[in-house]
Every structure is written in C-alpha cells, then in structure tokens.
N, CA, C and O atoms as a CHARMM CRD file, in Angstrom:
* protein
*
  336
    1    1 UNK  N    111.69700 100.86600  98.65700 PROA 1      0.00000
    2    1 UNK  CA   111.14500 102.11700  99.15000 PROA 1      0.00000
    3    1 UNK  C    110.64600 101.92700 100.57700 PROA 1      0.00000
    4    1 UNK  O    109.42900 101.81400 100.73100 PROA 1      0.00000
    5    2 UNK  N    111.29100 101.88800 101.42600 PROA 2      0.00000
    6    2 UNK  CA   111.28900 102.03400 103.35400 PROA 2      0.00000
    7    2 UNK  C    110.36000 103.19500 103.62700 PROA 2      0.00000
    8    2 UNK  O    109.43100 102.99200 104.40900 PROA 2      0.00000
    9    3 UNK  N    110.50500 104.43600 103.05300 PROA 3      0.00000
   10    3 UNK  CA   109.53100 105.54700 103.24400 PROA 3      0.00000
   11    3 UNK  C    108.12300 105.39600 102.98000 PROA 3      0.00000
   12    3 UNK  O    107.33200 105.86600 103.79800 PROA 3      0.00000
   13    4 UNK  N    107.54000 104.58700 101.56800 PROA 4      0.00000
   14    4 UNK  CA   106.22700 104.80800 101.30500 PROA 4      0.00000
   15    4 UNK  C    106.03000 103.08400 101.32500 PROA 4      0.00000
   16    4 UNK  O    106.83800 102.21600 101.65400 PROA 4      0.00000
   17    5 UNK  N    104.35500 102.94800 100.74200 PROA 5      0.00000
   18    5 UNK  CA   103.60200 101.39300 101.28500 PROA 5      0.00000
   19    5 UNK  C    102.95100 101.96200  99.67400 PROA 5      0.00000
   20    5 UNK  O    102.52200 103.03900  99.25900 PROA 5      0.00000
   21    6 UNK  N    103.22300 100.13700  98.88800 PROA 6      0.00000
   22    6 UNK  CA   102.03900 100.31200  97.62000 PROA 6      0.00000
   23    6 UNK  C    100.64600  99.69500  98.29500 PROA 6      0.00000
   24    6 UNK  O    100.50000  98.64200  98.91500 PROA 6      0.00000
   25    7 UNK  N     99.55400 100.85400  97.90900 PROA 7      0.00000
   26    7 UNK  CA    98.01200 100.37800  98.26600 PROA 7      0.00000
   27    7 UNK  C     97.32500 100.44900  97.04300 PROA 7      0.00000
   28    7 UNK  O     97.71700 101.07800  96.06000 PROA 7      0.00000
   29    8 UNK  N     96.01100  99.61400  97.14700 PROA 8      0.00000
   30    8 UNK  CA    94.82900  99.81400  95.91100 PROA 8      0.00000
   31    8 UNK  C     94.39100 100.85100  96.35600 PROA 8      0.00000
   32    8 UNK  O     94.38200 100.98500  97.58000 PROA 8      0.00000
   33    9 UNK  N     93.98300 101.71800  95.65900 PROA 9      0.00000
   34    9 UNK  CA    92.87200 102.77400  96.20400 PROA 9      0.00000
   35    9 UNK  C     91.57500 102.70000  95.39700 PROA 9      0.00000
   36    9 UNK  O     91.60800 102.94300  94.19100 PROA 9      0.00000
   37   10 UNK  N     90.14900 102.29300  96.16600 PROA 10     0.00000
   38   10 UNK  CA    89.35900 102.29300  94.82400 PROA 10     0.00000
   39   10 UNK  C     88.55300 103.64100  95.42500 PROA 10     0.00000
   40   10 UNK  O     88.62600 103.95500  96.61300 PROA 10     0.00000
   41   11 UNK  N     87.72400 104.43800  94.36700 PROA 11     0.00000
   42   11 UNK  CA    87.34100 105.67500  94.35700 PROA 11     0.00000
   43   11 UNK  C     85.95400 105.52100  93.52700 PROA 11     0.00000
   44   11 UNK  O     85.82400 105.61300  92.30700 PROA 11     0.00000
   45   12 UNK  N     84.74800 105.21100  94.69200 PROA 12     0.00000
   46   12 UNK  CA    83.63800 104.50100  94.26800 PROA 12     0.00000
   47   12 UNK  C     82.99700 105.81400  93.49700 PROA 12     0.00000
   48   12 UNK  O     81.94400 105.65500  92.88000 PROA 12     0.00000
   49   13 UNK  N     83.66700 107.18500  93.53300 PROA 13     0.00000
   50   13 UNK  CA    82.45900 108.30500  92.65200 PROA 13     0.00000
   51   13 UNK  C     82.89100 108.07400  91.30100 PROA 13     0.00000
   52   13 UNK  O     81.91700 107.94600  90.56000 PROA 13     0.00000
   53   14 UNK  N     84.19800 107.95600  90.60100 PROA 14     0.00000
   54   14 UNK  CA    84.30100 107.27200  89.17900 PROA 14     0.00000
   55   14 UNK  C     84.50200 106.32500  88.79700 PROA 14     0.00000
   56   14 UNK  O     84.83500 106.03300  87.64900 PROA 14     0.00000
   57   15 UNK  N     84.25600 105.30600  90.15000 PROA 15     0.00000
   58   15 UNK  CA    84.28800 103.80000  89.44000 PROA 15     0.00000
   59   15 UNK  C     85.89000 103.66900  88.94800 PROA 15     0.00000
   60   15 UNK  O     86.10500 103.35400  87.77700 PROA 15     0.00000
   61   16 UNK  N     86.97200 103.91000  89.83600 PROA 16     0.00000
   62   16 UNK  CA    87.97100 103.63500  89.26700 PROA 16     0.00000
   63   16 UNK  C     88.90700 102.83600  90.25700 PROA 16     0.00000
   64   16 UNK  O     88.64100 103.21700  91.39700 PROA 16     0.00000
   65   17 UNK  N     89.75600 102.01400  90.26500 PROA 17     0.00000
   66   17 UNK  CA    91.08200 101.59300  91.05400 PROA 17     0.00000
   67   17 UNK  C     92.34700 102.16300  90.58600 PROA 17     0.00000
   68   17 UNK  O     92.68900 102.35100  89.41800 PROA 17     0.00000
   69   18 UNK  N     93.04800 102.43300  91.75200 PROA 18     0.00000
   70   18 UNK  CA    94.77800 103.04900  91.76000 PROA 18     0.00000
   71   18 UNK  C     95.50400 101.85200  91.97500 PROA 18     0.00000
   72   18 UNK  O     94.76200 100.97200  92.41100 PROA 18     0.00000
   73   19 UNK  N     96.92300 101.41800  91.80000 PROA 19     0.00000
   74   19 UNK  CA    97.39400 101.27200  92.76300 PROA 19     0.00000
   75   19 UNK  C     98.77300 102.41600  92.73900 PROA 19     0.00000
   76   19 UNK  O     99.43500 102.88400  91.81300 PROA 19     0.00000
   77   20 UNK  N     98.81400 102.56800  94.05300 PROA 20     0.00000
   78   20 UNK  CA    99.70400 103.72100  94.08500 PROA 20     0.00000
   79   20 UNK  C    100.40200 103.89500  95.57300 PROA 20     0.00000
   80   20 UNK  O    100.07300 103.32800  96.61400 PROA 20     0.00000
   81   21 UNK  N    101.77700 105.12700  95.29700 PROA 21     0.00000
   82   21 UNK  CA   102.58600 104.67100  96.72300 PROA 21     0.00000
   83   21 UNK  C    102.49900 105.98500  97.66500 PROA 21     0.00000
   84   21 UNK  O    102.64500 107.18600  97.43500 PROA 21     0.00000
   85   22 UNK  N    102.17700 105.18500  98.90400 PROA 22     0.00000
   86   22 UNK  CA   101.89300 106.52300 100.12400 PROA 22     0.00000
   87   22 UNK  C    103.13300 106.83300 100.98500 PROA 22     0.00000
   88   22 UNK  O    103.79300 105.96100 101.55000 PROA 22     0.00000
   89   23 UNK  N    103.33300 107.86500 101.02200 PROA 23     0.00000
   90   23 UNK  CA   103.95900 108.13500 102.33600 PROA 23     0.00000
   91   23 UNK  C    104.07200 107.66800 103.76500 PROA 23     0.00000
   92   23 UNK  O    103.22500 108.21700 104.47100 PROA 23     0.00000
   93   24 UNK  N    104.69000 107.00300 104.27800 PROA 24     0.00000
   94   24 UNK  CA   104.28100 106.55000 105.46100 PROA 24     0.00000
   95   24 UNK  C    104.84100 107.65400 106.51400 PROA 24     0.00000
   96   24 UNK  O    104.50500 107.23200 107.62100 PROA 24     0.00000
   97   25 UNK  N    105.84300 109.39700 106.73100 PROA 25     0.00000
   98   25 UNK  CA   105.51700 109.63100 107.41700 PROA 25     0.00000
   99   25 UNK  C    104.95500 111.00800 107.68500 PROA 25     0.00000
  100   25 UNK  O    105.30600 111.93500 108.41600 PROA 25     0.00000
  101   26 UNK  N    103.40300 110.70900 106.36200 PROA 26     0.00000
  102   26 UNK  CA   102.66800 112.16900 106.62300 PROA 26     0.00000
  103   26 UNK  C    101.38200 111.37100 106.80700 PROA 26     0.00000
  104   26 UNK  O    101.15900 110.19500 106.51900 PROA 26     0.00000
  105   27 UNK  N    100.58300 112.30000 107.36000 PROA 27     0.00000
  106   27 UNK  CA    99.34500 112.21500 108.41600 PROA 27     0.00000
  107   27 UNK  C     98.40200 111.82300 107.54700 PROA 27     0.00000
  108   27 UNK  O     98.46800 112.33700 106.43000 PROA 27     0.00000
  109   28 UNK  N     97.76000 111.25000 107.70000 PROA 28     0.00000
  110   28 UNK  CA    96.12100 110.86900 106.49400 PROA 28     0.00000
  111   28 UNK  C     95.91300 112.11700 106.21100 PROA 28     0.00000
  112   28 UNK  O     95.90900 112.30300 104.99400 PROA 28     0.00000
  113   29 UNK  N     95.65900 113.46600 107.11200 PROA 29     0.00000
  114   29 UNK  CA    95.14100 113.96200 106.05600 PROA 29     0.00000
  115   29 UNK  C     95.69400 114.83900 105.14800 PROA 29     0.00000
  116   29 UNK  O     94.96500 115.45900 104.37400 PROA 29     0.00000
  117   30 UNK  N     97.09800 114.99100 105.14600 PROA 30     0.00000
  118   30 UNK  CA    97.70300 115.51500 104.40400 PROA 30     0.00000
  119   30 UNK  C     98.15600 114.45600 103.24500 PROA 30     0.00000
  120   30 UNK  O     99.08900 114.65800 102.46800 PROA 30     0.00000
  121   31 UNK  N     97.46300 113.47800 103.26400 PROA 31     0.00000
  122   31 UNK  CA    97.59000 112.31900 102.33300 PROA 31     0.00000
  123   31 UNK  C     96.45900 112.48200 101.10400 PROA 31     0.00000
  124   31 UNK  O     96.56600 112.67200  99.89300 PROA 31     0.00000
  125   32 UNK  N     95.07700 112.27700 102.20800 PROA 32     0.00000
  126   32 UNK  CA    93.73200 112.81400 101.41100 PROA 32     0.00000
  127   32 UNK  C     94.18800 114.30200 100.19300 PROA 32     0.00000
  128   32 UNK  O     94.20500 114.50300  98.97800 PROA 32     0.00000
  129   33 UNK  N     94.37000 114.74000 100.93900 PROA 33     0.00000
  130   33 UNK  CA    94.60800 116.50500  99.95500 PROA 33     0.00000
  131   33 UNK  C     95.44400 116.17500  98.89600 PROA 33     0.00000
  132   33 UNK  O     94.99900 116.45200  97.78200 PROA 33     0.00000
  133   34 UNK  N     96.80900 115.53000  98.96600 PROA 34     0.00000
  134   34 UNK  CA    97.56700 115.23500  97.90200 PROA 34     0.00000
  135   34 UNK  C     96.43700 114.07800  97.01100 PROA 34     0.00000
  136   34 UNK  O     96.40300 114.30500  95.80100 PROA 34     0.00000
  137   35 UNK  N     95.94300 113.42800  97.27700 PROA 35     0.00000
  138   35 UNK  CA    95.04300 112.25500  96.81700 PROA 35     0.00000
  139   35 UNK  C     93.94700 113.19500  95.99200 PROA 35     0.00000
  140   35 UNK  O     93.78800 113.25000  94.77200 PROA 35     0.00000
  141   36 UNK  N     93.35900 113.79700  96.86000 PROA 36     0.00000
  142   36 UNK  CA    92.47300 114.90400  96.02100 PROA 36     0.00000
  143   36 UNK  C     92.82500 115.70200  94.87800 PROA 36     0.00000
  144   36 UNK  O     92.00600 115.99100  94.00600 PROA 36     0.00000
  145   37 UNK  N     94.33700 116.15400  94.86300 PROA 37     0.00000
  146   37 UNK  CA    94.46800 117.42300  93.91500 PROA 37     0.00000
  147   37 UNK  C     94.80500 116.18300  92.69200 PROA 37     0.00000
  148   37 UNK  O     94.19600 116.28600  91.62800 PROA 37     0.00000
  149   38 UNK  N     96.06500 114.69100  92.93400 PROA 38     0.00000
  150   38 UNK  CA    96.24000 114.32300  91.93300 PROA 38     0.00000
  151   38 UNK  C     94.92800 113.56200  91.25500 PROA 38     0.00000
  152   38 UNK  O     94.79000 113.82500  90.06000 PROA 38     0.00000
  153   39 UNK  N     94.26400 112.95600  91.64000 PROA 39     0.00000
  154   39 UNK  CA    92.95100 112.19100  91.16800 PROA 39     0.00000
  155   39 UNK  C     92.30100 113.63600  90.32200 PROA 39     0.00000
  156   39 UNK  O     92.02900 113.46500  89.13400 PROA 39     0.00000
  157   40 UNK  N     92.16000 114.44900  90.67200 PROA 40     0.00000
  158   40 UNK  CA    91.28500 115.80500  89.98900 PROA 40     0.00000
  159   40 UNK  C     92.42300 115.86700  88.35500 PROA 40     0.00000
  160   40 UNK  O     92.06200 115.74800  87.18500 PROA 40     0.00000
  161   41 UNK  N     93.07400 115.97400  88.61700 PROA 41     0.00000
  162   41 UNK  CA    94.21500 116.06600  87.47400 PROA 41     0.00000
  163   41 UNK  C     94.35100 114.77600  86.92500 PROA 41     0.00000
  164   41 UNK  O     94.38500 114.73400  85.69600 PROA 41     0.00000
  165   42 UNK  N     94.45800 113.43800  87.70100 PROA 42     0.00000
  166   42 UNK  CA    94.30500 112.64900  86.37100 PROA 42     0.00000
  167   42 UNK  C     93.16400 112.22800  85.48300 PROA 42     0.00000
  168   42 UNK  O     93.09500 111.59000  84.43300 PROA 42     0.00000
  169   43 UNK  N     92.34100 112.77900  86.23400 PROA 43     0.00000
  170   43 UNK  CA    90.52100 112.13200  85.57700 PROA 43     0.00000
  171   43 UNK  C     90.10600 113.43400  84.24500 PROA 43     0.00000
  172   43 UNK  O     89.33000 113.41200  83.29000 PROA 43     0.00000
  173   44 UNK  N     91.04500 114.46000  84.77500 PROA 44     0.00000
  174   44 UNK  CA    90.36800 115.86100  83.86800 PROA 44     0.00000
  175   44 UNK  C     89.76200 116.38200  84.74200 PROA 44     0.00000
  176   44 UNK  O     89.56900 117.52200  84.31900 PROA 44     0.00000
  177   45 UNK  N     89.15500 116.27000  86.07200 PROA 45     0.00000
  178   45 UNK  CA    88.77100 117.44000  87.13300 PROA 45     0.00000
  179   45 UNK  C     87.08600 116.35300  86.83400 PROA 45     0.00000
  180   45 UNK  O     86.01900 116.93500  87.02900 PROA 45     0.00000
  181   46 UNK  N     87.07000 115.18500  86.47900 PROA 46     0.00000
  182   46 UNK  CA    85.49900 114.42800  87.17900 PROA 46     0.00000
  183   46 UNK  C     85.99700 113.91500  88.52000 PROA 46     0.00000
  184   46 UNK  O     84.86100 113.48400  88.71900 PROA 46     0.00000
  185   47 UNK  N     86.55900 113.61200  89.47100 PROA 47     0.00000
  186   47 UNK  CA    87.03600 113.40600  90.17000 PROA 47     0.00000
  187   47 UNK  C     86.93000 115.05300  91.20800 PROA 47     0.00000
  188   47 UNK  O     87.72300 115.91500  90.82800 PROA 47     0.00000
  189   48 UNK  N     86.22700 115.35000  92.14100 PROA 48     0.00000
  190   48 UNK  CA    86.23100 116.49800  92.83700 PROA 48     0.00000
  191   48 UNK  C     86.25000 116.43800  94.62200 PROA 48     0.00000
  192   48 UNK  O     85.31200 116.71900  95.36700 PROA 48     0.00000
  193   49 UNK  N     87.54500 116.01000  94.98000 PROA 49     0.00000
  194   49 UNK  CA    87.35200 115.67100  96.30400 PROA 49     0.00000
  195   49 UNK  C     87.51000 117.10700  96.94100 PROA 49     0.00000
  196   49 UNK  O     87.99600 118.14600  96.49400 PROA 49     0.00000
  197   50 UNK  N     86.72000 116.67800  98.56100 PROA 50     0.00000
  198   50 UNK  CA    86.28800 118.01100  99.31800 PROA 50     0.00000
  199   50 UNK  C     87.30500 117.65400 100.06300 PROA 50     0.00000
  200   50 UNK  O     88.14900 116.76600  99.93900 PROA 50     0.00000
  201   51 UNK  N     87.00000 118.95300 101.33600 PROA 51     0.00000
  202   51 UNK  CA    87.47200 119.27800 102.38200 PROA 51     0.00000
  203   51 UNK  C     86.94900 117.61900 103.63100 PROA 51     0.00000
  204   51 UNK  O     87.63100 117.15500 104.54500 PROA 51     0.00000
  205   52 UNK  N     85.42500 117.09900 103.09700 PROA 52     0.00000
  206   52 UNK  CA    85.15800 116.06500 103.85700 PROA 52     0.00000
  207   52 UNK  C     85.48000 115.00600 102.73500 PROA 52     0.00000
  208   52 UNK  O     84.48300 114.49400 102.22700 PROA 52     0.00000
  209   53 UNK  N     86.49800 114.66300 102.34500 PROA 53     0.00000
  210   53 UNK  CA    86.67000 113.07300 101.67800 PROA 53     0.00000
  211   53 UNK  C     87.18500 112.99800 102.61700 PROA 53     0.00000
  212   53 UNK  O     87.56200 113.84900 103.42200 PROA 53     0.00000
  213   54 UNK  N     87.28800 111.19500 102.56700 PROA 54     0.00000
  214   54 UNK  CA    87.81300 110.48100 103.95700 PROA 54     0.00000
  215   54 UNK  C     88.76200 109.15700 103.16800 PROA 54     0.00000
  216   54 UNK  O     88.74900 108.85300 101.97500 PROA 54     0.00000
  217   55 UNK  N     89.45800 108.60600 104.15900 PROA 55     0.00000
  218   55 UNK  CA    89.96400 107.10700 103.89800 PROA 55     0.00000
  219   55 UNK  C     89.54400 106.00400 104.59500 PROA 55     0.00000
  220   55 UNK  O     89.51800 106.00100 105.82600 PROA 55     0.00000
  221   56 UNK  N     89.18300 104.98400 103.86500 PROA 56     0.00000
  222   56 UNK  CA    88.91500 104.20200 104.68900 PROA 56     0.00000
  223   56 UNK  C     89.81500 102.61200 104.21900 PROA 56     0.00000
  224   56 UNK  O     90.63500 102.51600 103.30600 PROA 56     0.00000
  225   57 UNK  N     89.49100 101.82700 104.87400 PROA 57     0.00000
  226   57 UNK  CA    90.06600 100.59600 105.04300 PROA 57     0.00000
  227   57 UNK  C     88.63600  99.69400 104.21300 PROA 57     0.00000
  228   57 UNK  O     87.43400  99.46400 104.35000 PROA 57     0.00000
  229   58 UNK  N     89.68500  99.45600 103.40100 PROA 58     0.00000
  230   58 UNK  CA    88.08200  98.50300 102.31100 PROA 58     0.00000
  231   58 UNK  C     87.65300  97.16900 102.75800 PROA 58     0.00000
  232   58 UNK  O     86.56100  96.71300 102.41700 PROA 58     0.00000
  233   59 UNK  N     88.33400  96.63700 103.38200 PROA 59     0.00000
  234   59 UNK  CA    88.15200  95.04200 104.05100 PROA 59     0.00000
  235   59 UNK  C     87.87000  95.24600 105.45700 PROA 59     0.00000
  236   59 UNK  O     87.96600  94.22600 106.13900 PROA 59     0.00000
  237   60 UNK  N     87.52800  96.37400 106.09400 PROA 60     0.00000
  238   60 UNK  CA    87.14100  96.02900 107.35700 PROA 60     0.00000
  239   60 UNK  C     86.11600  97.60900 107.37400 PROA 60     0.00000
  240   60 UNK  O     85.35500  97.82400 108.31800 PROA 60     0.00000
  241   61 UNK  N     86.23100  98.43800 106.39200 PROA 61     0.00000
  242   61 UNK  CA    85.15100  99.51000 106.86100 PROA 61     0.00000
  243   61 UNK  C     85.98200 100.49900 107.47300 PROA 61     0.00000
  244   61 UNK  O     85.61800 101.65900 107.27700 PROA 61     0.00000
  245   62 UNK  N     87.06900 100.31800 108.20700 PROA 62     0.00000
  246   62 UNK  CA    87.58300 101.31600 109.85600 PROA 62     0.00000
  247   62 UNK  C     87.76600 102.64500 108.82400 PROA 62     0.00000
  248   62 UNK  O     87.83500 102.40300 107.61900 PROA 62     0.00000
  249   63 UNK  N     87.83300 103.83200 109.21600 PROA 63     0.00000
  250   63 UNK  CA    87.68500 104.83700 108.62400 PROA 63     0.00000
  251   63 UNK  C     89.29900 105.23200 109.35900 PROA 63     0.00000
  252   63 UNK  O     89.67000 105.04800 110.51800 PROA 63     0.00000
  253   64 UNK  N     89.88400 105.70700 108.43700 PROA 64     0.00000
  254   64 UNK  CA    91.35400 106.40900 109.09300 PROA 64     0.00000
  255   64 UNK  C     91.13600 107.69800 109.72500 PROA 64     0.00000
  256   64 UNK  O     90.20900 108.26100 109.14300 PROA 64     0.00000
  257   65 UNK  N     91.64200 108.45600 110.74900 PROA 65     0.00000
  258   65 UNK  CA    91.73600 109.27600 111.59500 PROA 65     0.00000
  259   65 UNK  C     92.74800 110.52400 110.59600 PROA 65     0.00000
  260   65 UNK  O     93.88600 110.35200 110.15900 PROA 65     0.00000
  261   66 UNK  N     91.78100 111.87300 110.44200 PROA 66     0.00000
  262   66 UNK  CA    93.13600 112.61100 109.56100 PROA 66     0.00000
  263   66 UNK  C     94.52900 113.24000 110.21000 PROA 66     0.00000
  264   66 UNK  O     95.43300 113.61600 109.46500 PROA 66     0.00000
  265   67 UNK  N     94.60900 113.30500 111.33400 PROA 67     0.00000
  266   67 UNK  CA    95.48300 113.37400 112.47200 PROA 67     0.00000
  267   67 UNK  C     96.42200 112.63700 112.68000 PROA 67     0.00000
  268   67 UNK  O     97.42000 113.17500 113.15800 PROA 67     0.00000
  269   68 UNK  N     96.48400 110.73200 112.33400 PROA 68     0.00000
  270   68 UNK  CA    97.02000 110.02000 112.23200 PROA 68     0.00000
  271   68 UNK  C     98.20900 109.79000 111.45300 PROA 68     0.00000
  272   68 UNK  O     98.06700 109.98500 110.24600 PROA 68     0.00000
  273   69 UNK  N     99.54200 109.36000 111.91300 PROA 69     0.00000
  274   69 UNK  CA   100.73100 109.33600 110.84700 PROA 69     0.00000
  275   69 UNK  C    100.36800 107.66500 109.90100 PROA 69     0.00000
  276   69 UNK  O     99.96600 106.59800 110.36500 PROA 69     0.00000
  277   70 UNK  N    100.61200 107.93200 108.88400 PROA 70     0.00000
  278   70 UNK  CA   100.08400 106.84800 107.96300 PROA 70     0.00000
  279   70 UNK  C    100.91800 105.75800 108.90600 PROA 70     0.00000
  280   70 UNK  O    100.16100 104.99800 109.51000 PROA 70     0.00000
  281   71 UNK  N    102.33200 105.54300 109.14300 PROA 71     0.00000
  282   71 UNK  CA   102.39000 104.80900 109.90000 PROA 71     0.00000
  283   71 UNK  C    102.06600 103.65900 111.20700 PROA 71     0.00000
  284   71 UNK  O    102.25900 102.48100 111.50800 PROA 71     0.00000
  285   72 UNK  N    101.47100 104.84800 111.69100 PROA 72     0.00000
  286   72 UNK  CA   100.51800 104.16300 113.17600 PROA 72     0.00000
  287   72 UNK  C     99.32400 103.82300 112.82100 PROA 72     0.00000
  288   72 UNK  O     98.41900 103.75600 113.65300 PROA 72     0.00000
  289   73 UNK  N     99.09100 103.48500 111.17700 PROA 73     0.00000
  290   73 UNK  CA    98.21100 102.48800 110.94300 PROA 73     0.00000
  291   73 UNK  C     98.07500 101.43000 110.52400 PROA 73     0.00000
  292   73 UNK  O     99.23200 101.17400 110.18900 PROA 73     0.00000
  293   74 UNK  N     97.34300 100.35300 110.21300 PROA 74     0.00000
  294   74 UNK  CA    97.45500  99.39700 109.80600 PROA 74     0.00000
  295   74 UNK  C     97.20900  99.33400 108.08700 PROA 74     0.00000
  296   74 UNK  O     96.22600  98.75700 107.62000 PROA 74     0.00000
  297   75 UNK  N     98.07900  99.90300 107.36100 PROA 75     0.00000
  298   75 UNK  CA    98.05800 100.17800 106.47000 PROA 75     0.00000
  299   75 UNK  C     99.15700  99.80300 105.76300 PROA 75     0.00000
  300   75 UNK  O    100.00500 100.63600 106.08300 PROA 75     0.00000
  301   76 UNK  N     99.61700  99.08500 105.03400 PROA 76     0.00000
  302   76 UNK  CA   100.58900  98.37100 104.49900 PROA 76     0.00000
  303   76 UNK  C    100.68700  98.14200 103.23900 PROA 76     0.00000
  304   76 UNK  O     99.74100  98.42100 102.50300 PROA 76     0.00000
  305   77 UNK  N    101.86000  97.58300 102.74200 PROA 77     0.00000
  306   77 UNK  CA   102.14500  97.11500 101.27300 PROA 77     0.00000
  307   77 UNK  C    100.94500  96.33000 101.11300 PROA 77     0.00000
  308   77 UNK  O    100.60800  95.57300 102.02400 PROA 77     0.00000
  309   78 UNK  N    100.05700  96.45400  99.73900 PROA 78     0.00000
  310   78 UNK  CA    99.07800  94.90300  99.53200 PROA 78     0.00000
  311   78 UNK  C     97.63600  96.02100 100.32000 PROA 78     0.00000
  312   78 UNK  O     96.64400  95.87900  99.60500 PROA 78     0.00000
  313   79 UNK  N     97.40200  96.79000 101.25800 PROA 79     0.00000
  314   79 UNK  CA    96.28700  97.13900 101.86700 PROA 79     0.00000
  315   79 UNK  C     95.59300  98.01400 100.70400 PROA 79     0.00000
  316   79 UNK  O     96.16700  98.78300  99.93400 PROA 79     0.00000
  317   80 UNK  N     94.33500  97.73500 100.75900 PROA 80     0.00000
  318   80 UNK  CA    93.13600  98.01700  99.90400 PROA 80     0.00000
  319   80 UNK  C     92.56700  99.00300 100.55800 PROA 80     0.00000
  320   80 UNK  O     92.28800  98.75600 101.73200 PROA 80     0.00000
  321   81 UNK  N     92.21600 100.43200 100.00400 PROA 81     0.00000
  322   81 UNK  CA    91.92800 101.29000 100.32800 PROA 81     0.00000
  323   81 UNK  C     90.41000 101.86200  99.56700 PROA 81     0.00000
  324   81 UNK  O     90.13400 101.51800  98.41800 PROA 81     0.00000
  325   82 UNK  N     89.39700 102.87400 100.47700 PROA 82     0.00000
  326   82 UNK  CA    88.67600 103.44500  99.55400 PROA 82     0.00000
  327   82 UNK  C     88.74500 105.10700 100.08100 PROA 82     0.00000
  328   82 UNK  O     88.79400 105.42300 101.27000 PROA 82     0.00000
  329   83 UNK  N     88.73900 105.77000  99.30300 PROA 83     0.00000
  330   83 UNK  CA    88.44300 107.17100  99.35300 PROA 83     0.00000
  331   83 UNK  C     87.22700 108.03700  98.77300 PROA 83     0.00000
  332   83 UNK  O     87.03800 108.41200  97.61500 PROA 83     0.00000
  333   84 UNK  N     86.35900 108.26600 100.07300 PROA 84     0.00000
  334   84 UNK  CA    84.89400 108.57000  99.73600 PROA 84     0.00000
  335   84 UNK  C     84.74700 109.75400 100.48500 PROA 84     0.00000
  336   84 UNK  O     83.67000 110.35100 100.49100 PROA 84     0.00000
C-alpha cells in the first residue's frame, strides 16, 4: 500500500490504542474528521471528537498542522500517534 502509512494511534480520552492505515495524500485535517466520525462508531459514540481535536506526534510532542498533506510529514509506517 504506496498510498497510505500503518500508525499506532493512542486516544488518551478512552484509554485506547489503534493501529490503523492513513492516507498519505489528504491533509491532517481531513484525516482528524475521518478519525473522529470512525472512533465515535467504533466505541458506540464514548469517543466524541470536536471541531478542536488535534494530532500529535507521541515521541516528540510536535503537534501536526491541519493544513498539512500527511505526506510532508514526518509521519510514517511504525509512527506513534496521539489524538487529543
């Protein structure tokens, strides 16, 4: 799969880890929103991401830009993610 990157995603409001495959050429934040609607649907709707959830980079903190093509980041197969 050349198009998408497998990441962990951990999601510190239910205490849960993903691992799961991203798109590499749509923008973070059209990443977040898809991330939001499926997490709401797999938890049963405890899972309630907003308009301000964010991504971030779990081993260094850097917060992703929602403007950004997942590509032009340092975001890769194996990269550990959190969404808060």
């Amino acid at each position: 799969m050349k198009n998408k990157v497998l990441v962990e995603l951990f999601v510190p409001s239910i205490d849960e880890v993903y691992n799961l495959y991203l798109p590499v050429n749509r923008k973070i934040g059209n990443i977040i929103v898809l991330l939001n609607k499926s997490l709401f649907e797999l938890t049963n709707g405890a899972f309630l991401g907003t308009d301000k959830t964010l991504l971030y980079n779990r081993e260094t903190g850097e917060r992703y830009a929602v403007n950004t093509i997942l590509r032009e980041t340092d975001i890769r197969h194996g990269s550990s993610l959190v969404l808060l």
